[in-house]
Backbone as a printed PyTorch tensor [residue, N CA C, xyz], in Angstrom:
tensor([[[ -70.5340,   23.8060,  -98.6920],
         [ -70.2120,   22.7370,  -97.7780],
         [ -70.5260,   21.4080,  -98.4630]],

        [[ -69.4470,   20.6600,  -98.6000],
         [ -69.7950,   19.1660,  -98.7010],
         [ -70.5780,   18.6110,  -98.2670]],

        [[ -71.3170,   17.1890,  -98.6550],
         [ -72.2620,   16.4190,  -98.4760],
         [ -71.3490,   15.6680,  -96.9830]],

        [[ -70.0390,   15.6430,  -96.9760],
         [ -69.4840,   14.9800,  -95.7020],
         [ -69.7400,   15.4630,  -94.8920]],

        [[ -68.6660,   16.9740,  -94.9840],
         [ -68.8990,   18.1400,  -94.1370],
         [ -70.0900,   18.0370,  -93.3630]],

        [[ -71.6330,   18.4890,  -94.0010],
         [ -72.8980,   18.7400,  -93.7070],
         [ -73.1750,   17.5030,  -92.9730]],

        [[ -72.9560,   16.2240,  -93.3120],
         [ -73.1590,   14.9730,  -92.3170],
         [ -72.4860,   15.0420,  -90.9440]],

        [[ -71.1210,   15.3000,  -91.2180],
         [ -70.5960,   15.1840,  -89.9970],
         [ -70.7170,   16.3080,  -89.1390]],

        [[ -71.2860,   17.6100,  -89.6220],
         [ -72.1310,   18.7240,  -88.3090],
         [ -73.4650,   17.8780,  -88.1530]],

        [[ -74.0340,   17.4040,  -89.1860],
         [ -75.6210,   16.9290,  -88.3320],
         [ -74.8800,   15.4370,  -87.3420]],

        [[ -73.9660,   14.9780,  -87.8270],
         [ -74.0810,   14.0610,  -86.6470],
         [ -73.8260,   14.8530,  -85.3440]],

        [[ -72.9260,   15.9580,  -85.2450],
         [ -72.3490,   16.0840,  -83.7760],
         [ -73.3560,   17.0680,  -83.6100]],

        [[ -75.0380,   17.9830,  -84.2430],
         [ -75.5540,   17.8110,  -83.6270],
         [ -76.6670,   16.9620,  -82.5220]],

        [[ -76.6760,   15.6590,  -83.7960],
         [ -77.2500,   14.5150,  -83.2800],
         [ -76.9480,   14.1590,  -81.6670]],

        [[ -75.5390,   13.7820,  -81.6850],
         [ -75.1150,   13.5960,  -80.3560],
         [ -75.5670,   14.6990,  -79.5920]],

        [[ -75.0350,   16.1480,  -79.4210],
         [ -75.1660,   16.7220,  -78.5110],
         [ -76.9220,   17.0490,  -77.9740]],

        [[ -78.0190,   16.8270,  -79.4060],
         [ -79.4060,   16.6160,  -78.6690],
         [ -79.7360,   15.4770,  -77.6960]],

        [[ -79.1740,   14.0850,  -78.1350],
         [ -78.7930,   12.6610,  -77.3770],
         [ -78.3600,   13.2250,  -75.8610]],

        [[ -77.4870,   14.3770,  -75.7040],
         [ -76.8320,   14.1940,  -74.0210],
         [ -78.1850,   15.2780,  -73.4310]],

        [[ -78.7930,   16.1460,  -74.4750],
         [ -79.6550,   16.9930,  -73.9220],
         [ -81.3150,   16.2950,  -73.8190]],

        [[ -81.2280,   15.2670,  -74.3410],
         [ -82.2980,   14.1370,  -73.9710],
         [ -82.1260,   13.2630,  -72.7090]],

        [[ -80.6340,   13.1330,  -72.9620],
         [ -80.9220,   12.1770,  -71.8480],
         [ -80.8460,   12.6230,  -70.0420]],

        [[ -79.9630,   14.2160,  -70.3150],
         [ -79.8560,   15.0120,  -69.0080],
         [ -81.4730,   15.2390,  -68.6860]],

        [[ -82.2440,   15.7050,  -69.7700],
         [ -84.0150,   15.8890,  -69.3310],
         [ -84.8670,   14.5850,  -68.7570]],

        [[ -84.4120,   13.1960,  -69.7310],
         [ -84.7130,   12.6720,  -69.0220],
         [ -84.0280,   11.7440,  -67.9180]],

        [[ -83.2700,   12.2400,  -67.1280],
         [ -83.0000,   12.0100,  -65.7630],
         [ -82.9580,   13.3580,  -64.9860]],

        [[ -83.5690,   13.8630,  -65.3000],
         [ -84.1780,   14.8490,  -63.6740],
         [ -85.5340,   14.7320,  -63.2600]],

        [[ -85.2690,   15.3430,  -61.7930],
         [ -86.4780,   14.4010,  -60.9490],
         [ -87.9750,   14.4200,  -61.5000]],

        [[ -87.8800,   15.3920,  -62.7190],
         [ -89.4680,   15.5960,  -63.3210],
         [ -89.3520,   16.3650,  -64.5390]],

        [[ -88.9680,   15.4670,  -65.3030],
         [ -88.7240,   16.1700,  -67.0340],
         [ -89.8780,   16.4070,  -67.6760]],

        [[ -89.6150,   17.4430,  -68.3240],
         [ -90.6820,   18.4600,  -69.0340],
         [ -90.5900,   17.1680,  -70.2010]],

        [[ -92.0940,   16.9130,  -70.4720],
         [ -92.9330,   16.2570,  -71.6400],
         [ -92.7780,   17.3610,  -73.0240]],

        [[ -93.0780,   18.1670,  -72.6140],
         [ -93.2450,   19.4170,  -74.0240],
         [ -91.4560,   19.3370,  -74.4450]],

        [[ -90.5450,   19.3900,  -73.1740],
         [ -89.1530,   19.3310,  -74.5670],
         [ -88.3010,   18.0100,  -74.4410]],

        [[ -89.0290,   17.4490,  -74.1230],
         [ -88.3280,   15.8330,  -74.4590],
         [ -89.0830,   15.4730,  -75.9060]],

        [[ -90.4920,   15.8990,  -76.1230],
         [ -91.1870,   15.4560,  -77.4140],
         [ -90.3780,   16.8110,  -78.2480]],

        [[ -89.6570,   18.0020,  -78.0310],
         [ -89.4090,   18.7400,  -78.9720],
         [ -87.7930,   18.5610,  -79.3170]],

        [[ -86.9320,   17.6830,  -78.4540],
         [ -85.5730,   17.0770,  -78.5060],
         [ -85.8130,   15.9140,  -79.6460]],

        [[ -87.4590,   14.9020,  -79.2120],
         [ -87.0060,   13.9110,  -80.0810],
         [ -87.1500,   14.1340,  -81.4330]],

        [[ -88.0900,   15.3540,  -81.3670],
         [ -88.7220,   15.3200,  -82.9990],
         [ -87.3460,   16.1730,  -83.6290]],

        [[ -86.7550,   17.1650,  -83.2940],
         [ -85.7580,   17.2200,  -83.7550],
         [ -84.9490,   16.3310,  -84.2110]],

        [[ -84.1510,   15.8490,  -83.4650],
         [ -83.5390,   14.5430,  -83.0380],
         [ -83.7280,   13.5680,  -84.6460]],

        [[ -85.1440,   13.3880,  -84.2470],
         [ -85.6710,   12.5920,  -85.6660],
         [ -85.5630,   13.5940,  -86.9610]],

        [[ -85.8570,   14.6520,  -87.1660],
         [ -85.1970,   15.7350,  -88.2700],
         [ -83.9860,   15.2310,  -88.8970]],

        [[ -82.8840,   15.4460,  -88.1290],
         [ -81.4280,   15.3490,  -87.9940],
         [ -81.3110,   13.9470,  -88.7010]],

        [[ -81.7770,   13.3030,  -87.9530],
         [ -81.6460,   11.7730,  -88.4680],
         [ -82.1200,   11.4350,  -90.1320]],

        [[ -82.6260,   11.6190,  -89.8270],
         [ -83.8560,   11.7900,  -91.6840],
         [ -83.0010,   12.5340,  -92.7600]],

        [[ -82.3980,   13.7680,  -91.9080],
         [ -81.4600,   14.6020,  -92.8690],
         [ -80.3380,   14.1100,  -93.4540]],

        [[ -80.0670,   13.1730,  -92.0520],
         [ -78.1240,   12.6670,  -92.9140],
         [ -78.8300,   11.4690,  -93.5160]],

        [[ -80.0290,   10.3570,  -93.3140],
         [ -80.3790,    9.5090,  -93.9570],
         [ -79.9400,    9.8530,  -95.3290]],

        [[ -80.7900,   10.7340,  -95.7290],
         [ -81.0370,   11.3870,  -97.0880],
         [ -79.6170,   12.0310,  -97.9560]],

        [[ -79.1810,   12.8100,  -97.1820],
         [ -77.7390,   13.0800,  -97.5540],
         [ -76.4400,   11.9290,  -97.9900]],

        [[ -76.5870,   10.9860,  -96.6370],
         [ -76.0180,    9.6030,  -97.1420],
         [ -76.5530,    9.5050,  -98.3790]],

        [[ -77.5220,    8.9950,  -98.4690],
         [ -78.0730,    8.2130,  -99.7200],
         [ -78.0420,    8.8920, -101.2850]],

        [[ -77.3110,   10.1540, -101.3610],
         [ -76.8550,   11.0030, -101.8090],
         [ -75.2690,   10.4370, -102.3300]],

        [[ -74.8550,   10.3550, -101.2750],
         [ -72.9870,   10.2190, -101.6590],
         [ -72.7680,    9.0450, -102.2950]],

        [[ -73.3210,    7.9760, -101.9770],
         [ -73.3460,    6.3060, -102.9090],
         [ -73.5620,    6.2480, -104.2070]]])
């Protein structure tokens, strides 16, 4: 898999943790344990294509 390829699955998982963050936090009493385990992912993902970008330049 390409360095694109591999970016553009971590972005669209990026997004789809983003709608599963933000559905947790808007219900009437969101779990702390997986909103901190959405973001730290979340932040994974992010760090990953950072790095990958900085790769393709």
């Amino acid at each position: 898999m390409s360095n694109e390829a591999r970016i553009d699955s971590l972005m669209q998982r990026h997004a789809g943790l983003e709608a599963q963050l933000h559905a947790e936090e808007t219900r009437p009493a969101p779990d702390a344990s997986a909103l901190h385990k959405l973001k730290c992912e979340k932040l994974k993902i992010k760090d990953e294509i950072a790095r990958l970008s900085g790769s393709i330049h």
